[in-house]
C-alpha positions as CSV (number, residue, x, y, z in Angstrom):
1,X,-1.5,-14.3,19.3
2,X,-2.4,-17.7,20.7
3,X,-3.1,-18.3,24.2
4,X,0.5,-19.3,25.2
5,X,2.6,-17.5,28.1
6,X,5.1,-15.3,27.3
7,X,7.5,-18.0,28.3
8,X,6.8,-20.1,25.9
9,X,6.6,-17.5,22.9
10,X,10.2,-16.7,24.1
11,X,11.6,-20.3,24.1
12,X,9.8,-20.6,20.7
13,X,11.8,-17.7,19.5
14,X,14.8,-18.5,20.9
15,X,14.6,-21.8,19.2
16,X,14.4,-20.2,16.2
17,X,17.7,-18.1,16.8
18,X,19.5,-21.2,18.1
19,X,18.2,-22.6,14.9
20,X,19.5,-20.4,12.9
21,X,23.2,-20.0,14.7
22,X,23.6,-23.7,14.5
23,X,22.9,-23.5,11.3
24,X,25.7,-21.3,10.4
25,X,28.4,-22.6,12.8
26,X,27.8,-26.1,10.9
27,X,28.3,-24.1,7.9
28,X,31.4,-22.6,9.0
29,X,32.5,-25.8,10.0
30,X,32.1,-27.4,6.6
31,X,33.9,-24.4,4.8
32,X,37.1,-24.8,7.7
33,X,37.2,-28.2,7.0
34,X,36.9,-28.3,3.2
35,X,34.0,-31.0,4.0
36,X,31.1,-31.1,1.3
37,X,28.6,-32.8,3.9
38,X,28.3,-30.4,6.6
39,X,27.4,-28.0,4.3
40,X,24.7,-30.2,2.7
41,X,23.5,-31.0,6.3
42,X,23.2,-27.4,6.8
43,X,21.3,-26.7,3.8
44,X,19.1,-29.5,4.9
45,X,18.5,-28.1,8.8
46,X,17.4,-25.1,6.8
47,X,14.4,-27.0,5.8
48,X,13.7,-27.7,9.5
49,X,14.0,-24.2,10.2
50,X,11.6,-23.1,7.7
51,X,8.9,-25.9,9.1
52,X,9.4,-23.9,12.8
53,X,8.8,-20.8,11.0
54,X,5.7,-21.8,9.5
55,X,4.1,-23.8,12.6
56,X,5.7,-20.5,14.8
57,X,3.7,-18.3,12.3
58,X,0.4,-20.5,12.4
59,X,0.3,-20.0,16.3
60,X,0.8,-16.0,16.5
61,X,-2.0,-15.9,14.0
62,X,-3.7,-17.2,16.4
63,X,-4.4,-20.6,14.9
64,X,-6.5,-19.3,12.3
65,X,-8.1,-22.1,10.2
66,X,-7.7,-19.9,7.2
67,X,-3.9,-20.4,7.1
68,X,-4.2,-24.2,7.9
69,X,-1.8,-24.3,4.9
70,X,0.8,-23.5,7.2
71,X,0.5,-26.8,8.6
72,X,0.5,-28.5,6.0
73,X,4.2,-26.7,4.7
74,X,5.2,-27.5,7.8
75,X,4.4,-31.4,7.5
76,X,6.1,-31.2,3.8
77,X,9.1,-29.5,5.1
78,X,9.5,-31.5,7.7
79,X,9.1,-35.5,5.7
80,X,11.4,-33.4,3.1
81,X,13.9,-32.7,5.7
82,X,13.8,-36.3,7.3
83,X,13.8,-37.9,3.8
84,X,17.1,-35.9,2.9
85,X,18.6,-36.9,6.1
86,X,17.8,-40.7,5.5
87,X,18.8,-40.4,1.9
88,X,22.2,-38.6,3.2
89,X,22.7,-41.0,5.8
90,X,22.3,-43.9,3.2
91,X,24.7,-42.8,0.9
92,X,27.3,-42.0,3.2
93,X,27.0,-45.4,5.3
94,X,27.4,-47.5,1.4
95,X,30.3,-45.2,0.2
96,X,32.3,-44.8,3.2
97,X,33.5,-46.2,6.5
98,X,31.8,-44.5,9.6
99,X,35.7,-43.3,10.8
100,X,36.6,-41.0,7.4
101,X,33.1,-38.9,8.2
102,X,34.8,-36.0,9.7
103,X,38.0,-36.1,7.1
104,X,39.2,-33.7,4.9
105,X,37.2,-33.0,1.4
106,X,38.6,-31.2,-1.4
107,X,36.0,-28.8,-3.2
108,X,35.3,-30.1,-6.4
C-alpha cells in the first residue's frame, strides 16, 4: 500500500461507504417521490463513485506507474460526471422554474 496512515486509508474508505449510502438514500428518495431526476442524479454520483474507486485502487497498489490507467479513468469519470451534471442542470434551469424541482413526477 502507499505510504499513507491508517487514518487516512480509513477516511478514504469511509468515503467510499458514505458514497455509496448517499447514493442509495437519493435513490430511495426519487422512487418515494415518484421524481425522475433524483434518480438520474443518482445514476450520475455513481460515476463519481467509480472515479474514487479507481484513484482509491491506484494508491493501495502502491502508485504503480503500470496502472497509470487508473488515473486516467478516473479523470474520464470524473469530466463525465461533471458534464452530466452541467448538462442536467441546463435542461432543468430552461424547462422549469427553480420552485417545481422537488415536485411530484409521474413515471412515464
Amino acid at each position: 500500500m502507499a505510504s499513507l496512515s491508517f487514518s487516512t486509508w480509513q477516511i478514504h474508505e469511509l468515503c467510499i461507504l458514505d458514497w455509496i449510502l448517499t447514493i442509495e438514500c437519493i435513490w430511495q428518495f426519487g422512487i418515494y417521490k415518484k421524481n425522475k431526476i433524483f434518480l438520474l442524479i443518482s445514476n450520475i454520483l455513481i460515476l463519481f463513485l467509480i472515479s474514487g474507486i479507481c484513484i482509491l485502487n491506484w494508491h493501495y497498489n502502491n502508485n504503480n506507474y503500470q496502472l497509470r490507467w487508473l488515473i486516467d479513468f478516473q479523470a474520464f469519470f470524473t469530466l463525465l460526471a461533471n458534464l452530466f451534471c452541467a448538462i442536467i442542470l441546463a435542461v432543468r434551469s430552461k424547462s422549469q422554474d427553480e420552485s417545481s424541482f422537488f415536485k411530484t413526477k409521474n413515471f412515464q
